[in-house]
Each structure stands twice: as structure tokens, then as C-alpha cells.
C-alpha positions, 0 to 999 in steps of 0.5 A, spaced: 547 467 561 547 473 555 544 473 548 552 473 546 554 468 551 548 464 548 550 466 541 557 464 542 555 457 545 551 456 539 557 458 534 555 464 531 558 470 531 552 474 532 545 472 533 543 475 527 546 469 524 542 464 526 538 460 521 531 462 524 533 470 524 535 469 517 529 466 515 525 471 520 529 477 516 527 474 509 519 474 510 519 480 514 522 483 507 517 479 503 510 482 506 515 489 506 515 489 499 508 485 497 506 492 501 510 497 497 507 494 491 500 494 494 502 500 496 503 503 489 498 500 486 494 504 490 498 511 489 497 509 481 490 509 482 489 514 486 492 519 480 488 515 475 482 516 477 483 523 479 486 525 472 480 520 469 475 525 472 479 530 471 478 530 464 470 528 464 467 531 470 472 536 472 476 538 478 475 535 484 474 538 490 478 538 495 474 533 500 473 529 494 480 529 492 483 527 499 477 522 500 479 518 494 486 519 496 485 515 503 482 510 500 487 503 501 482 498 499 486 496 491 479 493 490 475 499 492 479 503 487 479 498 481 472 500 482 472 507 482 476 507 477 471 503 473 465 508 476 469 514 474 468 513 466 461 514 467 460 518 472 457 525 472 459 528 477 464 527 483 459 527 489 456 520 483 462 517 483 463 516 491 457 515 493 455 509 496 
């Protein structure tokens, strides 16, 4: 038997109807969003912390630039956030 066979059996039109896939599709939906925002999150910080620095330490260096960049963790980048205010040098700020 098909997936439209089945389908049809069971009276949708499409197996995209199906309460389950409904649901499925929704939750997938869901985590997206929550990824995006935490995705965001991190973008924001990420420019907070270099324009931060920026003007209390001076410009990054490349490496460090795309150091921070790569750094997903919205925890770690909260802190880093924190450190920068009173950091005097970029290689102090991303130390260990």
C-alpha cells in the first residue's frame, strides 16, 4: 500500500493533515524559533562586547574579533560581556 492509499484510508486528503504531523510540524516550529532567538541573542552580544571593548580597550585584532564571533554559549557571552568592562587588554578579556 502507498502513503497516499493510506492516507486516503484514513480520510485525509494529504498526509500533511494528520493530527500527528500537524503536531510534529508545530514543535519543529517551536525549537526553530527558540533557536533563532537564542541565535539573536548571541549576535547581539557578540556586537555588545566588541563595540564595548572597542571603546575601552581598543580594537580588536582580527583573531580575537573572529574568536568571539564563534562563540555560541549565550551564557559564556554574558560573561564576557561582564569581564570586558573591566578588562584591560583584549588577550585579558579571552583568557580562560
Amino acid at each position: 500500500m502507498t502513503v497516499e492509499e493510506i492516507t486516503r484510508m484514513l480520510g485525509y486528503d494529504s498526509p500533511m493533515d494528520s493530527p500527528t504531523v500537524q503536531v510534529w510540524m508545530k514543535i519543529e516550529r517551536d525549537l526553530g524559533r527558540e533557536e533563532g532567538r537564542e541565535e539573536g541573542r548571541a549576535v547581539g552580544l557578540h556586537q555588545s562586547i566588541l563595540r564595548i571593548g572597542t571603546a575601552r580597550i581598543g580594537l580588536p585584532s582580527p583573531a580575537v574579533q573572529k574568536a568571539i564571533e564563534r562563540i555560541g554559549d549565550v551564557s559564556a557571552l554574558e560573561l564576557l560581556l561582564d569581564r570586558v568592562l573591566d578588562a584591560k587588554s583584549w588577550e585579558e578579556l579571552t583568557a580562560p
